[in-house]
C-alpha positions, 0 to 999 in steps of 0.5 A: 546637480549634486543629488543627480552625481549621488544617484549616478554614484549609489547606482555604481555601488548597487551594481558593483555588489550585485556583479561581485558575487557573480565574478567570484563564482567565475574566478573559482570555477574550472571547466571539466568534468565531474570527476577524474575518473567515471565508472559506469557498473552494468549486471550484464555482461552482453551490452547490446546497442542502444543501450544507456549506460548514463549521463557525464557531467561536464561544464565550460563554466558558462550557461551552456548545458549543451556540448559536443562530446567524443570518445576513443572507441566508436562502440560508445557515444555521448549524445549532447545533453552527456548521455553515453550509449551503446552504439554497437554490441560490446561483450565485456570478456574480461568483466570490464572495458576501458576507453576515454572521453573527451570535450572541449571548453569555451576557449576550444581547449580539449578536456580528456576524462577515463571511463571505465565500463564494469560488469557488477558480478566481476567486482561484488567481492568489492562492493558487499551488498550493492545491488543493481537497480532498474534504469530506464529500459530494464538494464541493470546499471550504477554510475559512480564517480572516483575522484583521483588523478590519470594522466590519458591521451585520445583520439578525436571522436565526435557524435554524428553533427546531423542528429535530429537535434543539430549543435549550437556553436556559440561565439566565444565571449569579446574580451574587451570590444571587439577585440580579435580573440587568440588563435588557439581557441578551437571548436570542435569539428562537426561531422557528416556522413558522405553519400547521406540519404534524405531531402536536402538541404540538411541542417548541420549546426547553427552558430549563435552570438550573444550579442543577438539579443541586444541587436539585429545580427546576420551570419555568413561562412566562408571557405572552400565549398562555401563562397571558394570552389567548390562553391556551394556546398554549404551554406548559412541562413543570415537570420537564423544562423543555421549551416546546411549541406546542399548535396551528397559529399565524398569523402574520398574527394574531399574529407574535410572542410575548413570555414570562418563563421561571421556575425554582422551586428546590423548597422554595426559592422562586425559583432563578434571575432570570425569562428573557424569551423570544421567539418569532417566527411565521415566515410561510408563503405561506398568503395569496393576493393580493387587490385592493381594487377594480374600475378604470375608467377612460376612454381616448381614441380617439386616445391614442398608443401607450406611454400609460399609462391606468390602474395597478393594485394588489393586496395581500397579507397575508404577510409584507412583503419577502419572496417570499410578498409579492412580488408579478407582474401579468399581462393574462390577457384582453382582451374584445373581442380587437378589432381586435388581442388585444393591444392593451393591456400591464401591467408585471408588477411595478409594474401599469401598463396602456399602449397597444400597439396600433393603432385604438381606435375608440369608434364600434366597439369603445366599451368593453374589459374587462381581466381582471388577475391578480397572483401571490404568489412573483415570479409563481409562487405564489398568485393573484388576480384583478380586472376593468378596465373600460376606455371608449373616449372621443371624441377630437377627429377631426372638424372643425366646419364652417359650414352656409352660406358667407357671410352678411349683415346690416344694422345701424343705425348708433350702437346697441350689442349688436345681434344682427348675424347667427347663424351654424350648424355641424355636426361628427361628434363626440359631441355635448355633448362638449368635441371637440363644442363650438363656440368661433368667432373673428373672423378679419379685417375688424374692426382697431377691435373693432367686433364680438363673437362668441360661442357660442350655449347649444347649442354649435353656434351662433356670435352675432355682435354689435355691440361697439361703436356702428357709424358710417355715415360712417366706414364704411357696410360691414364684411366679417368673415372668421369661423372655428370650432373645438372647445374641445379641440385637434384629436387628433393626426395628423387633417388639420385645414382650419378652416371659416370664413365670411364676413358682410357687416354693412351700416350704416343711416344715421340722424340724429344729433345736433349735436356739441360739441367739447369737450363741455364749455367752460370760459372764465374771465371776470370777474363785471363783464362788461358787458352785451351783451359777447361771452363765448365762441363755442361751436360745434357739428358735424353728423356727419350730413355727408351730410344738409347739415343747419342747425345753431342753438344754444339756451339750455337753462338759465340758472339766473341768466339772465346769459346769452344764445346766437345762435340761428344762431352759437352766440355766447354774451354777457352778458345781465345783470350777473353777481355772482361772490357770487350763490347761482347760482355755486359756487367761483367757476364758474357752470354753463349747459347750450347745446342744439345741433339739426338740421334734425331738431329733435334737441336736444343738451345740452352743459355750458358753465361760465364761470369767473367772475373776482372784481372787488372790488364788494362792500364790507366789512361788521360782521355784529353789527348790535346790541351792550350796552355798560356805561356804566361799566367797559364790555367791549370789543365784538368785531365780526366783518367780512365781505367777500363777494370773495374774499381778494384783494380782503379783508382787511387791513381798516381802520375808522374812526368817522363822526358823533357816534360819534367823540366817545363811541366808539374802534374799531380793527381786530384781523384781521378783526374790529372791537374797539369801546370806549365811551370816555366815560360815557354815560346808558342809552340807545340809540345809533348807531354808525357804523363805516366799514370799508374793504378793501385797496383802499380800498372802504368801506361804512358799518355802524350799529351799534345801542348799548344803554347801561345800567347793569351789574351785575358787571364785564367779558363777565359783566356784565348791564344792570340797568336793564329787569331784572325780578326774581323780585319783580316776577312778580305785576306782569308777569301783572297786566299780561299779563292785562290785554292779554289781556282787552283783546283779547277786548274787541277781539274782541267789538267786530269782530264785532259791528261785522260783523253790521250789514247797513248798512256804511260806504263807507271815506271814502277809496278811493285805495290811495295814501294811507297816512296814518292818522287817529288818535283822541285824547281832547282832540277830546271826543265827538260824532263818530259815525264812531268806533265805540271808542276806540284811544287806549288803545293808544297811552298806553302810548307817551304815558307812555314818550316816551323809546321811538321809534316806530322801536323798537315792532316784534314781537321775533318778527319779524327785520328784513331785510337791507338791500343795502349801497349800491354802487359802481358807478353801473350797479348802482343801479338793482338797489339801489333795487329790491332794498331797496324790497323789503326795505322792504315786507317791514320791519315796522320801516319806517315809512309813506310820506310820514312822517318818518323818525326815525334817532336822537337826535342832541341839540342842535348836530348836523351833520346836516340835516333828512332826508325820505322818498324820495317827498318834493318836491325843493326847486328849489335841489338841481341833478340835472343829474349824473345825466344823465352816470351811464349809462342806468340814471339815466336815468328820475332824470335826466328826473325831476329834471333835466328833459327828456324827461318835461318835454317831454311835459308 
């Protein structure tokens, strides 16, 4: 037993020193080629196809002496066995030719090397004494190699795959078993040509396993155009390996196929890892150029020789980049070959058309038609063919001329956008084209804009307008200078003598009206300018010089009738007392409208705004004209003033307590309201306060303030007057008592109108209107006069039973007392006093009648104040009036009245 574990043990060894050597040489080789660098030197410039050139040297460090080789320019090849040649006639210009091959190692990794073709006779200063030597077929050649370092980048070419002698992919070495090898391990693709000739099946390649000749293994592929659509193209002998192409390809249907090689160990299972193989269709000229469209396109008569009109373009569906898609253009007919057979060109290789020739004229020849071919090859190969349609268009060769030479026309003067003339040209071109189409200018003769012209809808028709409103005394005539032209340019080398015309524009004369300047006056005045005082002189012109007409002035509106305007000077003076506070005047600016006209009876209206300068003449007064106060603990009242001027003649204000009202009552001013206190307890009841409020300037007025004093309840703002309360409790009283007034007026009611339904009536005992006294009926007279139909003393018990109600007091609460005018300060505007507060007083229903006594207020025993009578009362003889004879002319009537004299001597 021991020697057999010797034996095994000396076999080990045996084999371990056999298979060491063999594992270094492995380790230190490094799959490539020979050199960095292959030269192959040639005696003959011309390199005619077949030609061989000599052999590469590469290994994938395996047994393998055949390999799939590529280069960057398909002018060379390498057959399997490293063999370069020739494949189609390479003329080296420049004494040498540079391009790259490149093949791949075991583990598919891709392997560049530079070649570099040399004509000897370019390089024999280098290499003294070299010569070239006979190889194979006569050509001269040397091969050499130059070991040093490039760095290159190329294309992937590859030796057709159906060459008589097919490739042997071998299945890369299992490292491990079966192991599945890495991904990045790539074979080379295989090509085949499309639409290739001969009996078919063809043999493309055979793949091979190693493990072949230890065991029985079957091949197969898969992928599309194997066992996927479109299935069938290419299959794999099972035996033998071998992979065949069943029928023509297409590349243009598909250029390119992917499979996975399989080797099946009989019995095994798998043997080897799946191969990726890939197959390239390599394309054949079997597509002729097409175009994708007819071209039309429009040309000018006149378009310079060189210009381009139009380009074309076809397309091929071969293989990009290559001579099957390369494509040449060509003019293969000209129709009509008129008036030259070349008056068009097209350069072959980008399709541009241009002009060549002279004397496209649309008039005679308006169309050409082109027939293009474009060639596959560089021009050699497949055609195709389109048609260019080419229109001669209208160039702008004639110049629009004006059917008449002068015009004229007359215009009233002062009138705008007035059609002055329309003018007529004519040009030879094609009509309703832009070389057609009129555009006119005004030359000369209108330096102010006067005028406008403008084309008319047909294009040959120019309108020219009034711009702006003509003057007939700045100039009774215009002489225009207008010219025409196209909307395009003239074409280049016509001879261009623009038309023009002249029109002549005569200017009627007609009335205008007066004008002001300014249009508009402002003058600053104040508002106590007195009457019949000059304001301002506002005159106007007559632009009608010619006509020596009259101007006067009128007062169109007066809003207040202030003013007043000389018919003939235009001088306007004060006609009444202007007020800056009236409602006519607004920030302090009144505004009247002057009329001007001529011996034409024209009126013009023109604005004429007085600013109106405030004079203090109106005095400060309290707004609240009726107050509550507590007689016990009363709240302070806040009383606002008002002072109609304007700030400077306002605020700050001063206040002060006239009368009785000292005694009971304090006031003083807080900006600009009144705080009003009641200083000392007084009984419920109404009271008059009098407040004097005075401005910054010293104009005081006095305001009466009507107290109501009564008992409170609560304290401060929130209190309420308790005495004429009525509660919740009193309800049923107030609607017995308002059910009573109600049933006495319908007694009342039916009384007048049976007073109405006797036929004899009563004459009033007095017909004089004058008289307001009226006759009251009382119970103490007793019965027996017929002239009383009822009794009215029950109207008036209501006031006997409550003597503490004045009459002054018995007024609707739904009607409001009148503002009356606060007395003024200037004695010439008394007269406007009394009128306006006589009206005021016959619209009071508060007032009582003429020739009454007059109740103001109960001032209690001891007062200051004397007895008061109405206004119509007689004077005693003891006032003198002498004083109003000295106040002006508004006092005057007062002064005769009650001082005597002109009225007196009438008597």
């Amino acid at each position: 037993m021991g020697t057999a574990w010797f034996a095994v043990f000396g076999a080990l060894v045996i084999v371990f020193q056999v298979s060491s050597p063999e594992i270094a040489a492995r380790s230190t080789c490094v799959p490539g080629f020979e050199s960095e660098l292959l030269i192959f030197r040639v005696c003959r410039e011309h390199l005619r196809t077949g030609m061989r050139l000599g052999r590469v040297g590469f290994t994938d460090c395996t047994n393998r002496t055949i390999f799939l080789f590529g280069t960057d320019d398909n002018r060379f090849g390498v057959k399997a066995d490293g063999v370069l040649m020739v494949n189609r006639e390479v003329v080296l210009y420049n004494g040498h030719q540079n391009f790259f091959i490149h093949s791949w190692d075991s583990q598919g990794q891709k392997i560049t090397v530079p070649v570099r073709v040399v004509h000897y006779e370019h390089h024999r200063g280098h290499h003294h004494g070299h010569q070239c030597g006979k190889h194979h077929n006569g050509d001269h050649i040397e091969y050499s190699h130059q070991h040093h370092s490039t760095e290159v980048k190329s294309a992937d070419h590859a030796e057709n795959a159906t060459d008589p002698q097919a490739h042997v992919l071998q299945f890369p070495k299992s490292l491990g078993g079966l192991r599945r090898r890495k991904r990045d391990w790539v074979i080379p693709p295989l090509k085949v040509s499309e639409n290739q000739r001969g009996t078919y099946p063809l043999k493309v390649a055979q793949i091979r396993s190693n493990e072949d000749k230890t065991r029985k293994v079957f091949y197969s592929i898969t992928g599309p155009g194997a066992d996927l659509p479109p299935v069938g193209r290419f299959r794999m002998d099972r035996e033998t390996g071998n992979l065949y192409v069943t029928q023509p390809l297409d590349r243009e249907e598909t250029a390119e196929y992917l499979f996975e090689a399989h080797a099946v160990a009989d019995g095994a299972g798998q043997a080897e890892a799946p191969m990726e193989i890939i197959v390239r269709v390599i394309d054949q000229n079997d597509n002729k150029p097409y175009f994708t469209t007819d071209y039309k396109a429009n040309v000018a008569e006149a378009t310079t020789i060189g210009t381009e009109v139009v380009r074309v373009e076809a397309k091929d569906d071969d293989e990009p980049s290559t001579d099957n898609s390369e494509l040449r253009y060509r003019i293969l007919n000209q129709d009509p070959p008129l008036p030259t057979d070349n008056m068009f060109e097209i350069n072959p290789i980008t399709g541009s058309i241009r002009i060549t020739g002279r004397g496209l004229d649309r008039e005679k020849y308006p169309q050409y038609t082109l027939t293009v071919q474009a060639a596959d090859m560089a021009g050699e190969g497949l055609t195709g063919q389109t048609k260019v349609i080419l229109t001669v268009t209208d160039s702008n060769d004639n110049i629009p001329v004006f059917t008449q030479k002068s015009y004229s026309a007359t215009v009233d003067e002062n009138k705008k956008d007035v059609v002055v003339v329309k003018m007529i040209v004519t040009d030879e071109d094609e009509p309703q084209t832009p070389a057609w189409n009129a555009i006119f200018k005004i030359v000369s003769g209108d330096p102010d804009g006067l005028f406008t012209v403008k084309t008319g809808t047909n294009k040959q028709e120019g309108i020219l307008s009034t711009a702006k409103e003509l003057d007939f005394e700045t100039a009774s005539k215009h002489t225009l200078l207008v010219s025409v032209e196209n909307e395009i340019p003239f074409a280049p080398g016509v001879s261009v003598v623009t038309s023009t015309t002249t029109v002549v524009v005569n200017v009627r004369d007609v009335n205008e009206a007066p004008v002001f300047d300014p249009k508009e006056m402002l003058v600053v005045k104040p508002e106590d300018l007195p009457v019949d005082e000059v304001v301002v002189q506002y005159t106007a012109s007559d632009p009608d010089t010619a006509r020596k007409q009259k101007v006067t002035y009128k007062m169109i509106n007066d809003p207040a009738g202030w003013l007043n305007v000389d018919k003939d000077t235009g001088l306007i003076k004060v006609r009444r007392f202007m007020d800056r506070e009236a409602p006519f005047v607004t920030n302090s600016r009144y505004i009247a409208n002057i009329g001007a006209c001529d011996d034409g009876r024209f009126y013009l209206n023109t604005f004429w705004s007085p600013d109106l300068e405030d004079v203090n003449d109106n005095a400060p007064f309290i707004e609240e004209r009726e107050i509550k106060v507590c007689n016990k603990d009363p709240a302070p009242q806040l009383l606002s003033v008002t002072d109609k001027d304007g700030p400077e003649f306002g605020p700050p204000y001063s206040v002060s307590l006239q009368g009785m009202s000292k005694t009971n009552w304090t006031a003083r001013m807080n900006d600009t309201r009144v705080i009003l206190n009641l200083g000392t307890e007084l009984p419920s009841g109404d009271y008059s306060v009098i407040l004097r409020v005075a401005d910054k300037h010293g104009l005081e007025q006095d305001s009466i303030i009507k107290a109501e004093v009564c008992h409170c309840k609560g304290k401060g703002a929130e209190a309420t007057c308790t005495d004429r309360a009525i509660g919740g409790s009193n309800l049923p009283l107030i609607l017995g008592i308002l059910g009573a007034i109600l049933l006495l007026a319908l007694v009342l009611l039916m009384l007048l109108f049976a007073k109405q339904r006797k036929k004899d009536k009563k004459k009033p005992l007095l017909l004089d209107d004058s008289v307001r006294d009226n006759i009251y009926y009382y119970d103490e007279e007793g019965g027996g006069e017929d002239d009383q139909d009822y009794d009215l003393s029950v109207l008036h018990r209501g006031l006997d039973n409550r003597p503490e109600v004045l009459r002054s007091n018995v007024v609707p609460n739904f009607m409001p007392a009148p503002q009356y005018r606060p007395r003024p300060t200037n004695p010439e505007d008394m007269n406007n006093f009394i009128e306006d507060n006589l009206k005021a007083a016959d619209n009071d229903p508060t007032a009582p009648p003429y020739d009454s006594q007059m109740v103001f207020d109960h001032e209690g025993g001891g007062s200051d104040a004397g007895s008061l009578s109405s206004l119509n009362s007689s004077s005693s003889g003891d006032q003198n009036y002498d004083c109003l004879s000295e106040w002006g002319p508004r006092f005057k009537k007062l002064a005769n009245m009650y001082g005597g004299g002109e009225d007196d001597d009438m008597l």
